[in-house]
Structures are given as C-alpha cells and as structure tokens.
C-alpha positions as CSV (number, residue, x, y, z in Angstrom):
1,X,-11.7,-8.9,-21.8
2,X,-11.8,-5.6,-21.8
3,X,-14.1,-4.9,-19.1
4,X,-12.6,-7.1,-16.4
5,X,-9.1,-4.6,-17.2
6,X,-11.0,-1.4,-17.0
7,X,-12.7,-2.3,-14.0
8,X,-9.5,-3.4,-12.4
9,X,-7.9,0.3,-13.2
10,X,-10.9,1.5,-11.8
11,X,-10.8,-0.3,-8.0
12,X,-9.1,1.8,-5.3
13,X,-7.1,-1.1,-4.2
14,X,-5.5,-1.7,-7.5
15,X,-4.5,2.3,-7.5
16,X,-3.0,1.9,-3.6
17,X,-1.4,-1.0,-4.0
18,X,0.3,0.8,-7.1
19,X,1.0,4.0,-5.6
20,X,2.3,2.1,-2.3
21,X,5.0,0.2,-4.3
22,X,5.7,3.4,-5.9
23,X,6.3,5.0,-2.7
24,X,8.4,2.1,-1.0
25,X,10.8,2.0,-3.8
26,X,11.0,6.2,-4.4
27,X,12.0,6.3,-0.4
28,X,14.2,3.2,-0.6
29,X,16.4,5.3,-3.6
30,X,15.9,8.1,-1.9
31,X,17.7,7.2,1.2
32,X,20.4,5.8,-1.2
33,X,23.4,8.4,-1.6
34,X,24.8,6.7,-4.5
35,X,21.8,7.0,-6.4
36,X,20.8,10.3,-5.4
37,X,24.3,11.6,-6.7
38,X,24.1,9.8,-10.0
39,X,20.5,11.1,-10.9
40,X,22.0,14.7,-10.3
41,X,24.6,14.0,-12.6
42,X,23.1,12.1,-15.1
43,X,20.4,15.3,-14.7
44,X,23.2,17.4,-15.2
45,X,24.5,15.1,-18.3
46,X,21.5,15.4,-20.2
47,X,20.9,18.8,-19.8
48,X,23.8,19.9,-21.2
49,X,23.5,17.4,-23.8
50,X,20.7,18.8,-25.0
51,X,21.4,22.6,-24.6
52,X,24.2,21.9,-27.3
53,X,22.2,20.0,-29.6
54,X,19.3,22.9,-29.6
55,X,22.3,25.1,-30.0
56,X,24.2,23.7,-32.4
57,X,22.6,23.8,-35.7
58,X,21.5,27.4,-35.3
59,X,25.4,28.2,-34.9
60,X,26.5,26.6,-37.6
61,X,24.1,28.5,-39.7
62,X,24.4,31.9,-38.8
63,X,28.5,31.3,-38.1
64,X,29.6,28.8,-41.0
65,X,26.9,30.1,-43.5
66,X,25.5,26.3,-43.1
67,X,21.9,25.4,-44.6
68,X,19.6,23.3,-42.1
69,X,20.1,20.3,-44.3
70,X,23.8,20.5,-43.9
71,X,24.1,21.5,-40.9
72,X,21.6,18.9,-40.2
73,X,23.7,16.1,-42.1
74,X,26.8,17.3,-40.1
75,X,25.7,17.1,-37.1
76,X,24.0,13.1,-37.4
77,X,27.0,12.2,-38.9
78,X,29.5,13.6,-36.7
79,X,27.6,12.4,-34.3
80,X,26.3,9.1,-35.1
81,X,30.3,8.2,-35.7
82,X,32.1,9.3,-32.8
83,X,28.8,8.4,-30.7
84,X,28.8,5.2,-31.8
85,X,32.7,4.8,-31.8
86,X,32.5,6.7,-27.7
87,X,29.9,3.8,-27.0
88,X,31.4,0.8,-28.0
89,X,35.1,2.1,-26.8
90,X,33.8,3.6,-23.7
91,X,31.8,0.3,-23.1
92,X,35.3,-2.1,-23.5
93,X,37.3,0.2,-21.5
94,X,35.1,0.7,-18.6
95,X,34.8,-2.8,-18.6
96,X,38.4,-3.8,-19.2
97,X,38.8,-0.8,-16.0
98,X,36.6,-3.1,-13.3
99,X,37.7,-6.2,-14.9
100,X,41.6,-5.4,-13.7
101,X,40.6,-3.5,-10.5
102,X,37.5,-5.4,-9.5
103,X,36.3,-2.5,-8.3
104,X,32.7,-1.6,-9.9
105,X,33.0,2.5,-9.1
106,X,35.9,2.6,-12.2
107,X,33.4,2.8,-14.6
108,X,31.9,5.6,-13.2
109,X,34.9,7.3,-12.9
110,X,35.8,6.4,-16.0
111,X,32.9,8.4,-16.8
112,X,33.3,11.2,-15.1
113,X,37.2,11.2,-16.1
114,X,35.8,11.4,-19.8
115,X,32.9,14.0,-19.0
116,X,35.9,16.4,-17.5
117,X,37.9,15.9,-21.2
118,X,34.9,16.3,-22.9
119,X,33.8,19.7,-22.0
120,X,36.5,21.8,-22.3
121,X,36.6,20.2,-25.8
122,X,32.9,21.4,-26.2
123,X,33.6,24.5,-25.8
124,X,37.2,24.8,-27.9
125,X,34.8,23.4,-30.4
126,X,32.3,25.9,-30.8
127,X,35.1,28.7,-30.8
C-alpha cells in the first residue's frame, strides 16, 4: 500500500498538477479585493493578539508582583470567560445583524466596530 503512495508523491505529474491548482486558486484570491483586505486585517488581528499575550504575563509579574502560575491562571481564566462569552455573543449578534439587514458585510463590520472598542480598552487595561 505503501509503495503505490510513495511512488505517486514521487511522479512529476502528481507534484504539477498540485502546484497548478495551488497557483490557480492563489491568483484567483489574489485578484479578489475582498479577500486581500481581510487577510491584511485578520494579519493585523493576530499579530496584535499575540504581541499581548507574549506581553502580558511578564507585566503582570514585574508590575503586580504576580508569580507565573498566577499570572498564568489569570490570564486563562480571564480569558477563557470573556473569550468564550465574546464568541458565542459576538456569533448571535453578527448573526441577528445580517439576519435584519440581509446584508452579509454587517458581520464584518460588526467586527471591525468591536475591534475599534476593543483597543483602546487594551491599552486603558494595561495602564
């Protein structure tokens, strides 16, 4: 069985055919505005995202006197709460928002609306 699959992944054919459809589809979304801007911001989202969370745990330490375990604990459970409770409530409203509207860009700027509340509270936070 294993044979017949390594000597398909070895064929040239089987790697153009794979890099073809790779390429049809990356210059299809590429040409697509829509999805070019929501990659940069979702790029954006996640970088930012993640700056904090390296960030955050070695501030609470060295400014709230924290341990790693606590600050550790804090941090999961702040934000396994209000991550979970932003999902589910974020998910309903956005919904509820193109539901009412029938218009499908609400929930993205639903997003975005939250995203522009959210960061000034970031940083408030962290003062």
């Amino acid at each position: 069985a294993w044979g017949g699959t390594l000597a398909a992944l070895s064929s040239a054919a089987f790697w153009e055919d794979l890099w073809g459809g790779i390429t049809e589809c990356a210059t299809h979304l590429r040409k697509r505005a829509t999805f070019v801007h929501l990659s940069v911001g979702m790029m954006i989202q996640v970088g930012a995202g993640l700056s904090i969370m390296a960030f955050l745990p070695t501030f609470l330490v060295r400014c709230h006197h924290m341990t790693t375990k606590s600050a550790g604990v804090s941090i999961a459970e702040v934000g396994g709460v209000f991550g979970g409770a932003g999902i589910i409530t974020g998910g309903l409203v956005g919904d509820w928002l193109v539901r009412t509207s029938g218009d499908q860009r609400w929930m993205l700027w639903f997003i975005l609306a939250c995203n522009v509340i959210a960061a000034p509270l970031m940083v408030v936070a962290v003062l």
